[in-house]
N, C-alpha and C positions, 0 to 999 in steps of 0.2 A: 278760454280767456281771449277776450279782444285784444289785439294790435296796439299801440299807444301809433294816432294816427301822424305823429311826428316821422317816421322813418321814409314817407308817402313824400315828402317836401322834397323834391328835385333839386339839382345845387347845378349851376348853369355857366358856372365863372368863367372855368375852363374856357367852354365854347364860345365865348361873348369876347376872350382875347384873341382865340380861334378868326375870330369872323374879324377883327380887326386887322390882324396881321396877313390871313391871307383874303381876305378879298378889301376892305377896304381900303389898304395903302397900295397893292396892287391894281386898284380900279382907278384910282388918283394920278400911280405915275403912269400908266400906258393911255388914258387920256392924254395926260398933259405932253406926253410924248410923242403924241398922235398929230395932234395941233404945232409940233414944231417939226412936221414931216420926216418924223423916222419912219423905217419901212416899220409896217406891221409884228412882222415875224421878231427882230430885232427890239421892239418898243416891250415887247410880252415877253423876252428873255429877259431884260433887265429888270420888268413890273416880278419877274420870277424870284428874283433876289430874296424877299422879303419871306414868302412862304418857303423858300430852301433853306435860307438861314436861321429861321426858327427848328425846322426840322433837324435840323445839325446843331445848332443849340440846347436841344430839345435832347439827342444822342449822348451829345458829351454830359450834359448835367444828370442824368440817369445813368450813364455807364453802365449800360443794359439793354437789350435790346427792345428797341421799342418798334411792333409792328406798326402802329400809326405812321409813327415818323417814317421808317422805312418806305411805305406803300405811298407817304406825302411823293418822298424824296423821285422812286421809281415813276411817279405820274409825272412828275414834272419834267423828270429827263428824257419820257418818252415821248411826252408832251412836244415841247420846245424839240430836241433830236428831231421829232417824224415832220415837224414844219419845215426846219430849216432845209433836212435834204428833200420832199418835194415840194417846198414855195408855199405851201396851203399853210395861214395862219389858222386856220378853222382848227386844226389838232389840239394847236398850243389855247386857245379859248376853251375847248372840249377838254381837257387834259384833267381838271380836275372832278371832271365827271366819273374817271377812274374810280377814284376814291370813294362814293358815295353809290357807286354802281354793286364796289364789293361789298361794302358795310351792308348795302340794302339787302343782297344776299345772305351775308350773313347774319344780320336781324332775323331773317324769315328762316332762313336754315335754321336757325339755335332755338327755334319752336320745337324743332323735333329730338332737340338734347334733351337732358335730365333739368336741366337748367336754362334758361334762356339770355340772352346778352345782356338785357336789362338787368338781369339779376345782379351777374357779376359787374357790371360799371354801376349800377347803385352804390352797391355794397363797398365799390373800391372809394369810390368819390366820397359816399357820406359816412365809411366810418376811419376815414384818414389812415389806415392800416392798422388801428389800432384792433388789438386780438380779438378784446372782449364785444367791441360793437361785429366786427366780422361774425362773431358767432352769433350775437343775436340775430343778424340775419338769416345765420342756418337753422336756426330755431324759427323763425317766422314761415319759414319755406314750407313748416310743416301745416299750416293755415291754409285750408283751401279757397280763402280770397284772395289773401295772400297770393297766392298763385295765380290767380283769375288775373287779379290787377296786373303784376308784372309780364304774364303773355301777351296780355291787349296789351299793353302800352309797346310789347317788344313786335306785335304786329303794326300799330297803328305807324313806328315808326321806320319799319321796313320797307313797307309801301310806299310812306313819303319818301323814302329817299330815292327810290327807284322811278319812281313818278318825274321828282326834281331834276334827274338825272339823264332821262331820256326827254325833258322838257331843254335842258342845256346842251343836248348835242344839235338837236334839232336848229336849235338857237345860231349855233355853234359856226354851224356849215348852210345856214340857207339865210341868214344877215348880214351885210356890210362890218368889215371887224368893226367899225368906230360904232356901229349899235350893236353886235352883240359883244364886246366887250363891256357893254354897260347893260345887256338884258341879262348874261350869264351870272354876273355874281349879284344882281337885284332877286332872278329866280331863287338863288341858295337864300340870300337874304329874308326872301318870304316865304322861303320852306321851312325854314328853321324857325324863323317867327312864328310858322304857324303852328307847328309841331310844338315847339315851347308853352305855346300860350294853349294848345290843348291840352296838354300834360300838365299843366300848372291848375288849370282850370279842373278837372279830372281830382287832383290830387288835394284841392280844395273840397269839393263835391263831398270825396271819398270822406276826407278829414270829418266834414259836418255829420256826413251819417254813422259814423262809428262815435263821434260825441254823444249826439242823440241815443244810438244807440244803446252808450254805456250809462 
């Protein structure tokens, strides 16, 4: 029995506040902070504000432990910390490469689990925790496109972000902060863009050939 190609539709909410909170109102104030001659290191601790505070927002309204947030929290402080004691803004610009450095690992690492990452943050995001859609996803797992689809997408986005990531250090430490403060989070911006609109595109694709199909 075929799929119903609905489970296929990605849900991106999350990350679309993601990208607001920490990169676009962080890109906004350390410009604008830039232009009224704050030191660099100093202008990126304050632009930090906005991604620490959703991450401890993020803590308290879960009352659980949430890796994301934690690993937000530990980049930021190593971040902003390794600049201030030796002078190199480059860290604090680099810092959230952190993030995106380990996810891309582990994307590519959970290829070689039973399961792969995409499976589990599907499954979390589009069945709201409800019991009954969780299991239909363990029921889907036993579909060997099923499976095809979900390792490609968990490799296609592993790569990107490790791509994205070592395109942001680079960025990081061999630009003027006043440009790469503004090449580093346009990078995430068009990884994640692109990443999305292949995955959306993909899971359209899929959608049509499993209609036809059935």
């Amino acid at each position: 029995m075929q799929s119903s190609p609905d489970h296929f539709a990605p849900r991106f909410g999350p990350l679309y506040r993601s990208l607001i909170v920490s990169v676009a109102l962080p890109l906004i104030t350390v410009q604008l902070l830039l232009r009224t001659g704050t030191p660099a290191v100093t202008a990126l601790a304050i632009a930090a504000i906005f991604p620490f505070g959703d991450a401890v927002a993020g803590l308290v309204r879960k009352r659980r432990f949430d890796p994301i947030a934690v690993l937000s929290l530990i980049a930021i402080v190593v971040g902003i910390g390794t600049a201030g004691i030796t002078g190199n803004a480059g860290f604090a610009v680099a810092k959230d490469s952190l993030f995106t450095i380990v996810f891309g690992l582990l994307f590519l690492g959970s290829l070689l689990a039973p399961r792969p990452m995409i499976f589990h943050l599907g499954r979390q995001f589009s069945s709201g925790g409800d019991p009954a859609a969780m299991a239909a996803w363990e029921v889907r797992w036993s579909q060997p496109g099923f499976r095809r689809t979900i390792r490609l997408i968990t490799a296609v986005w592993g790569c990107g972000l490790l791509l994205e990531a070592v395109l942001r250090v680079i960025a990081a430490f061999t630009l003027p902060v006043t440009t790469s403060t503004i090449v580093s989070p346009l990078l995430q911006v068009v990884t994640f863009g692109a990443l999305i609109w292949w995955t959306t595109s993909y899971a359209r694709a899929l959608r049509r050939r499993l209609a036809k199909a059935a």
